[in-house]
C-alpha positions in Angstrom: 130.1 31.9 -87.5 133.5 32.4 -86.2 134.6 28.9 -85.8 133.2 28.3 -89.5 135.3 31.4 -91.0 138.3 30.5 -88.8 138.0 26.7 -90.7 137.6 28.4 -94.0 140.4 30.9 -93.6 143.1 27.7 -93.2 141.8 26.4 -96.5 141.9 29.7 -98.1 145.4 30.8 -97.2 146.9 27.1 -98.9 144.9 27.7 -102.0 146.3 31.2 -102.2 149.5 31.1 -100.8 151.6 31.2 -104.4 149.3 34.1 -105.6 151.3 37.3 -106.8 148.8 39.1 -108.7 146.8 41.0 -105.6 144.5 38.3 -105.7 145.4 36.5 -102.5 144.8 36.4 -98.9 145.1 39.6 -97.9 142.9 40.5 -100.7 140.4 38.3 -99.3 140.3 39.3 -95.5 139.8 43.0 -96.8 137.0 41.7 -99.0 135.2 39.9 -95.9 135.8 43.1 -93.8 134.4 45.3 -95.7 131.4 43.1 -97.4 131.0 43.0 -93.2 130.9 46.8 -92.4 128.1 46.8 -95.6 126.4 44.4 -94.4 126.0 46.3 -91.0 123.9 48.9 -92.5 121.8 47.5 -95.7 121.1 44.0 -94.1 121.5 40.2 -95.7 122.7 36.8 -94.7 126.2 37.7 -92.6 127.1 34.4 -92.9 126.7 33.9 -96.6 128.5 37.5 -97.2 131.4 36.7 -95.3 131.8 33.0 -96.5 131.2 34.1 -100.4 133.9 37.1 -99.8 136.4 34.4 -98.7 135.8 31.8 -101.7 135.2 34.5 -104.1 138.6 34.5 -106.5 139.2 31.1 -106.5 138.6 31.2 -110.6 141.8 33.5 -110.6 143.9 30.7 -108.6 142.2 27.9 -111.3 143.0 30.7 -114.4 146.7 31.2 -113.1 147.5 27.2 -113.1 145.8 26.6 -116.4 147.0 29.3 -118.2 143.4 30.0 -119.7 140.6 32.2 -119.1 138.1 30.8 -116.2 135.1 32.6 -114.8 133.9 32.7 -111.9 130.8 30.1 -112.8 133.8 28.2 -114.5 135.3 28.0 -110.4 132.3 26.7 -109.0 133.0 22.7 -108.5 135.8 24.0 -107.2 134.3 26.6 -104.8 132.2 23.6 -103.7 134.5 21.2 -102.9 136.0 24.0 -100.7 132.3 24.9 -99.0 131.7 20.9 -98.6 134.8 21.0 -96.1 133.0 23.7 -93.5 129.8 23.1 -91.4 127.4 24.7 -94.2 124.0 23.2 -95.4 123.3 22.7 -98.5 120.8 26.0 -99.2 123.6 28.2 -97.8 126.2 26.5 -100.0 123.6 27.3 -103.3 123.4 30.4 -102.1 127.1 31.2 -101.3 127.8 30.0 -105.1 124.8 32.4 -106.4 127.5 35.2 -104.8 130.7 34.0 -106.2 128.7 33.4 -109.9 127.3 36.7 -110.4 129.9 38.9 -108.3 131.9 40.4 -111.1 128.8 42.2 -112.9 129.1 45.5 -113.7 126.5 47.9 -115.3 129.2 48.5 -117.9 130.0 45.1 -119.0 128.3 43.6 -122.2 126.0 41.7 -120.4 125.3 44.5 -117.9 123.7 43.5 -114.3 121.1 40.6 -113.9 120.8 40.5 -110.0 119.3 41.8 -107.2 119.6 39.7 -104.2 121.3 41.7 -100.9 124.3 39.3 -100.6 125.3 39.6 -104.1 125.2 43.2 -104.3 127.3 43.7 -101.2 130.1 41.3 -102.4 130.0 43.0 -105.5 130.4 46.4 -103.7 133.3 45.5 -101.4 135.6 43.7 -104.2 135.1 47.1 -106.3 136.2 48.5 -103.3 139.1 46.9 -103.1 139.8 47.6 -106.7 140.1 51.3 -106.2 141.9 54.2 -104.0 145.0 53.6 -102.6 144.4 49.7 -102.1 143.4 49.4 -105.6 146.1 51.4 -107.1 149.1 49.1 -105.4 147.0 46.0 -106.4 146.5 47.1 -110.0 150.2 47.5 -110.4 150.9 44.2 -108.9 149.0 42.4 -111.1 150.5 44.3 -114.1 153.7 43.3 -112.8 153.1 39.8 -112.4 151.4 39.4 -115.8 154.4 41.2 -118.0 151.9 44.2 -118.7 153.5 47.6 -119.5 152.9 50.8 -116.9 151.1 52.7 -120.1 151.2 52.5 -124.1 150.0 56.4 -124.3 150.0 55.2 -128.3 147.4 52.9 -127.9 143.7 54.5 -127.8 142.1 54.2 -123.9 138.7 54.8 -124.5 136.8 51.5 -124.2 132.7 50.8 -124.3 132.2 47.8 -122.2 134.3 45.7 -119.9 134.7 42.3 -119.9 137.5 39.7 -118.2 136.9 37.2 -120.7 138.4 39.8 -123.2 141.7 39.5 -122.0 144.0 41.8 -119.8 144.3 45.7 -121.5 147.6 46.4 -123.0 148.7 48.6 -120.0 148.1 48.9 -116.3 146.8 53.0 -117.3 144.3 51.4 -119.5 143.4 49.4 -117.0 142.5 52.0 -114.8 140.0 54.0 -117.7 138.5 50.4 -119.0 137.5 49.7 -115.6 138.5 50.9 -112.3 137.4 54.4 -113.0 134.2 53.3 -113.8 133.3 51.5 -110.5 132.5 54.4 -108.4 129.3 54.3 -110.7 128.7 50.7 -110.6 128.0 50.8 -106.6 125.0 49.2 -105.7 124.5 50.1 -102.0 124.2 53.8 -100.5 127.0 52.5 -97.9 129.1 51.3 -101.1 128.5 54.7 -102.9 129.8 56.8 -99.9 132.5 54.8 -99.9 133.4 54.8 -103.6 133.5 58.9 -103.8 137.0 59.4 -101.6 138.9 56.6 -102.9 137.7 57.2 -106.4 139.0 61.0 -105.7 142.7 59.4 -104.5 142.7 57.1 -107.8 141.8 60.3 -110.3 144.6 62.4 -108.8 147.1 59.3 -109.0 146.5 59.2 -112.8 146.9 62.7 -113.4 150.0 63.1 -111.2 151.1 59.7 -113.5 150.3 61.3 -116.5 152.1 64.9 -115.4 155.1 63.2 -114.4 155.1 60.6 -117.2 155.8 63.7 -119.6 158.2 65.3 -117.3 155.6 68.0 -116.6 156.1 68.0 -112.5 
């Protein structure tokens, strides 16, 4: 499994290497890591984990070229020709595609969640992860940054049903945080993920309200 990862990883880092948006290498290893330390106590395929956490955002490279909105089924020729480069079968590369497919459901998304399968839910828990607490706060400002989008609009209403990326970025990086990221501590599918969740949820909640304090000059 190593040598296979270690092959991966040198692809990866080329097709990632321009990314500014907190979408890129870095993001990727921490993804792996922590899909790992899941995996370690509620089971499924190692292998396919830690490959699918690898190739997972390679529809956000595709999106940033093209200028256009691309999903993560959109990515998966792409993910593929990638997958055919590595010593993988052919069930573990339909599998590994399954993952990166269905890995940015959420239970508060119009379409809601449609899958059960161990390896799934794990990716899904450790790129939340990544979204939120102190990672996910410098990440969600990078991405703001590198897409023009405003700190906060406090004009602009933040409440929002349901989440969807095919709906466009929010109009700021605040709003961003109450369409989405403070909703993923609830969105966990594995009792490791949900541990997790609650203390890096807790250092997100207090970030905004220390933002929001200081953004009126209260503190």
């Amino acid at each position: 499994m190593n040598s296979i990862l270690s092959s991966l990883e040198k692809i990866i880092i080329k097709i990632f290497e321009a990314d500014s948006s907190g979408h890129d290498i870095n993001h990727l290893r921490r993804v792996k890591n922590t899909a790992l330390k899941i995996q370690e106590k509620e089971g499924g395929d190692k292998l396919i984990i830690a490959v699918s956490a690898l190739v997972h955002d390679i529809h956000r490279i595709i999106q940033n070229k093209t200028k256009q909105f691309c999903s993560p089924k959109d990515s998966l020729p792409k993910v593929r020709e990638v997958l055919q480069k590595i010593e993988l079968n052919e069930e573990q590369i339909k599998n590994i595609l399954h993952c990166v497919e269905y890995h940015e459901e959420y239970n508060f998304s119009k379409e809601g969640k449609t899958v059960s399968d161990i390896e799934t839910l794990v990716l899904q828990d450790a790129d939340n992860l990544d979204a939120i607490g102190a990672i996910g706060i410098a990440r969600t400002f990078m991405y703001g940054g590198s897409h023009s989008i405003p700190m906060w609009i406090p004009e602009i209403n933040i409440e929002k049903e349901t989440y969807d990326e095919s709906d466009g970025d929010d109009p700021s990086v605040i709003h961003h945080f109450h369409s989405k990221l403070l909703k993923l501590k609830n969105t966990m599918n594995t009792e490791t993920g949900k541990a997790m969740a609650n203390q890096r949820h807790k250092v997100m909640n207090d970030f905004i309200d220390q933002f929001k304090n200081e953004w009126e000059g209260f503190k």
